[in-house]
N, C-alpha and C positions, 0 to 999 in steps of 0.2 A: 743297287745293293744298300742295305740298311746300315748306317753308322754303329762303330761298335757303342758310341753311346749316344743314342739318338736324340739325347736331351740338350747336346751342345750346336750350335747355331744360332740362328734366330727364328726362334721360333713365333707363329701372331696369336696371340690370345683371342680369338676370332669375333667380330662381332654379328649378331645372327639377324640375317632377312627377316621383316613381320609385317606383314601387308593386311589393308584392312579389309575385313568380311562386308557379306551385303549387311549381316546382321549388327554389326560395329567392333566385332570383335579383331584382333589383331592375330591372324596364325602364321604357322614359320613356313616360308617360301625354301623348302627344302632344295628344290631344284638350284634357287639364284643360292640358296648356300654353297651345294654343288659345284656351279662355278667356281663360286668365289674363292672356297680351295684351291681347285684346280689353277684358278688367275694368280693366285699367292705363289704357286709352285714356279708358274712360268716367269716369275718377276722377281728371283733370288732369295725366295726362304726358302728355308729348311725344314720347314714344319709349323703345323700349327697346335693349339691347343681350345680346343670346344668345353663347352661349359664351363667355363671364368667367370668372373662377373661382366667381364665387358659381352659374352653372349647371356650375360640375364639367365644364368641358370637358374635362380632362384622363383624365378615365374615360368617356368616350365609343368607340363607334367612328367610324368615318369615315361610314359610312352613318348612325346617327345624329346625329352632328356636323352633317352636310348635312341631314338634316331638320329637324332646330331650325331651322337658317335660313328653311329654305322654309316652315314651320310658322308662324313668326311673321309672314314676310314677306304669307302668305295672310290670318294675322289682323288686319292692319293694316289701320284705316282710311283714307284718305286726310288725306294731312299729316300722318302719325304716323311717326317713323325708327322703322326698323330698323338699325342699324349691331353686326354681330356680330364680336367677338371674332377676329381670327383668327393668335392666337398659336402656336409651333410652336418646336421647337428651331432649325430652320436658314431661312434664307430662300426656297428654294424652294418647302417644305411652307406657307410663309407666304403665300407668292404665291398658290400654287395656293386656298386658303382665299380669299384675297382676291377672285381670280375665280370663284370658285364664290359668295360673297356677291352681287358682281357681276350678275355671269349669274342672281341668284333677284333682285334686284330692290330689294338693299340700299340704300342711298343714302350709304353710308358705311361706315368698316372702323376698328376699335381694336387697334393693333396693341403688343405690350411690344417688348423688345430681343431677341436668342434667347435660349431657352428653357434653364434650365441649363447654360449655359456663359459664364465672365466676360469676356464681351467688351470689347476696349478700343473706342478712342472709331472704330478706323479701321474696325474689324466691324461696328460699330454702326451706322456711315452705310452701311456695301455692303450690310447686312440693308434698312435704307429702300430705301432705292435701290433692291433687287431687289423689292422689294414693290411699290411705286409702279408699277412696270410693267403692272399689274393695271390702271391707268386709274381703282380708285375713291378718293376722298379719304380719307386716312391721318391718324387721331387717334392720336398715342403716348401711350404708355401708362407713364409711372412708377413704376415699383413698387420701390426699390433693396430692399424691405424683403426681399422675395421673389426677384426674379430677382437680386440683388448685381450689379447692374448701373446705375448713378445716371445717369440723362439729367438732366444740371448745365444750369443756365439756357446757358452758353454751348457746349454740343452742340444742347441744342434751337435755338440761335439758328443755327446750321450746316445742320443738319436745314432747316429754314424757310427760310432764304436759297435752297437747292438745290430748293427746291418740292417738298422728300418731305412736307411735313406739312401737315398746315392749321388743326392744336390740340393740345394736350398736357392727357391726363386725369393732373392733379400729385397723387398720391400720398406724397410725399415725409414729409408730417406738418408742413412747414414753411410757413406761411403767408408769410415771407418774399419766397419762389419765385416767389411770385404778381407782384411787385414788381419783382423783379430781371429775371424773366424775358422783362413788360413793357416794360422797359429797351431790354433787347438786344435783342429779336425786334416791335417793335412792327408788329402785324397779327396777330400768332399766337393764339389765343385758348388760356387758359389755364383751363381745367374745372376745377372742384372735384372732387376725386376720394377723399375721405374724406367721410363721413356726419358727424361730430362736427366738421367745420370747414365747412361749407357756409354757415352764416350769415358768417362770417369772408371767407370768397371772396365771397359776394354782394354784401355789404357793397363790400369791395373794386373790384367791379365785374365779375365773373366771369360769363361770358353764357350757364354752362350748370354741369348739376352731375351726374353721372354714380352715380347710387343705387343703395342696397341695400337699405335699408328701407321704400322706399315698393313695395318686394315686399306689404307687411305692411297701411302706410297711408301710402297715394298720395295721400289728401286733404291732410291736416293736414300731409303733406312739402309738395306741389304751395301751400299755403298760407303756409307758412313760406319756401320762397323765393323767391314772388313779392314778399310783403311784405319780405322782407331785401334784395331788389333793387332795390326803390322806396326803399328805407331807411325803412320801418315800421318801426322799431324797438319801436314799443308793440304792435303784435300778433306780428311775430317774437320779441322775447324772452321772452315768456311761454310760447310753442310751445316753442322750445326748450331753454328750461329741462326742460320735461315729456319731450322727444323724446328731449334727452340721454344719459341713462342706458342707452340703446337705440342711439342713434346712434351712440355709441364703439365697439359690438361689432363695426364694421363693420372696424375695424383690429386684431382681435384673428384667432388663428389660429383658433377657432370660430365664426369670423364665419357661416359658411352654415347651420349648424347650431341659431345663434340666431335667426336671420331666420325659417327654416324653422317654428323653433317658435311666433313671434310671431306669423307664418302663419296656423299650425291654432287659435291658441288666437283671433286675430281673428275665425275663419269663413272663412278660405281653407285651399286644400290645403297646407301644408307640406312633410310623409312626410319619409321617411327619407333618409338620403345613403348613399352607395356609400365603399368602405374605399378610403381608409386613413382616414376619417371617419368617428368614429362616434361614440353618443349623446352629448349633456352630460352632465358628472359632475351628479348633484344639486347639487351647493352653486351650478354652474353656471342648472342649468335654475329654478333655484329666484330669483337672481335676475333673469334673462331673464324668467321668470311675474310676477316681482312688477311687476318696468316695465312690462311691457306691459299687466297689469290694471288698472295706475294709469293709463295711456294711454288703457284701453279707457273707466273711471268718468269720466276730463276730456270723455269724447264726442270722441276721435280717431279712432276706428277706426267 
């Protein structure tokens, strides 16, 4: 049975299969996506979320695009979200994403501000706004780090009051946010939306946490923030301590690229990423191998 708000848990911001052609080209291994849903379901999340950046939606086509949804939306069990990405430059292209999740059987949509362009705060709300017409529930999406576009606790309280949102995945890097934005918008749920602050939001009281690395290992995350919720502090901070070193890469700009690797070296598919991404430098991958082996020897993975 579906949660009454499907957007709380933890949900994995998926990262997507890409195997290389005879021809050199990189296409999505729908099938080990497939899986890979279905492996997330059976290892303590709640849900994932398709076309993020960490699945590279941005080098997709549209027909792609549209099958990751329906791809995952088919490998889901019952009481597992789906809620897929569906960012875009403008609000229409947003929209239509949105009902295209919609109509496959989403239960939810994570949406940023537009897409490379700095919108102020009046764009900002006609982008919701156009979106919301789609009918499914609207999580924004913080990222100023990336779109230069800051959803400030009192936009999202604006946002909220108008019924475009129903959560805020906070990206910001500022645990503050969490606080302030409580303040203003109370009812809005406020997602952990960094991997390296996730105990900090639970703690907090944060009723969902929006991942990257439980791409990698779903347990020992699914572990860590159940216990950081209860306020186990004697089994979460030892987790995290170990997880750490791992977790931060999830705000660096090779964030997909470490996941991916933490992936293959776990016993999952990782592969490759499509340009303008490409390998870790050694000093990079060297220490991404080292976290993760030490992850692998604590028995996380």
């Amino acid at each position: 049975m579906t949660r009454a708000k499907p957007w709380h848990g933890m949900l994995v911001a998926t990262a997507l299969p890409l195997r290389e052609t005879p021809n050199g080209d990189l296409a999505v291994d729908f099938d080990t996506y497939a899986d890979h849903v279905a492996w997330l379901a059976a290892n303590g999340c709640d849900g994932v979320t398709p076309n993020g950046s960490l699945g590279e939606y941005q080098n997709l086509s549209a027909e792609e695009r549209a099958r990751v949804v329906t791809t995952a939306v088919a490998a889901a069990p019952d009481g597992f979200t789906v809620m897929p990405g569906v960012a875009a430059y403008g609000a229409d292209e947003a929209r239509r994403w949105a009902e295209q999740a919609g109509e496959a059987g989403a239960s939810a949509v994570m949406l940023l501000p537009p897409n490379s362009y700095r919108a102020d705060d009046r764009a900002v709300v006609a982008h919701y706004r156009e979106v919301a017409k789609a009918g499914v529930p609207v999580v924004a999406y913080n990222n100023p780090h990336d779109t230069k576009v800051d959803l400030v606790p009192e936009l999202l309280a604006e946002l909220f009051d108008e019924g475009l949102i129903v959560a805020v995945k906070e990206f910001s890097g500022d645990i503050r946010r969490y606080y302030r934005i409580t303040e203003l918008a109370p009812g809005l749920d406020v997602l952990a939306g960094t991997d390296d602050l996730a105990l900090e939001m639970a703690v907090a009281g944060s009723p969902g946490w929006i991942s990257g690395y439980p791409n990698a290992l779903p347990r020992a995350c699914a572990t860590l923030w159940e216990a950081a919720g209860k306020g186990d502090l004697a089994t979460a901070l030892p987790l995290y301590r170990i997880l750490h070193p791992l977790l931060r890469w999830d705000s660096r700009t090779e964030f997909v690229q470490a996941i991916k690797l933490s992936m293959d070296l776990v016993g999952r598919y990782g592969g490759p990423c499509r340009r303008p991404r490409l390998p870790l430098t050694p000093e990079h991958e060297a220490v991404v191998r080292t976290a993760t082996e030490k992850a692998i020897a604590e028995g996380l993975a």
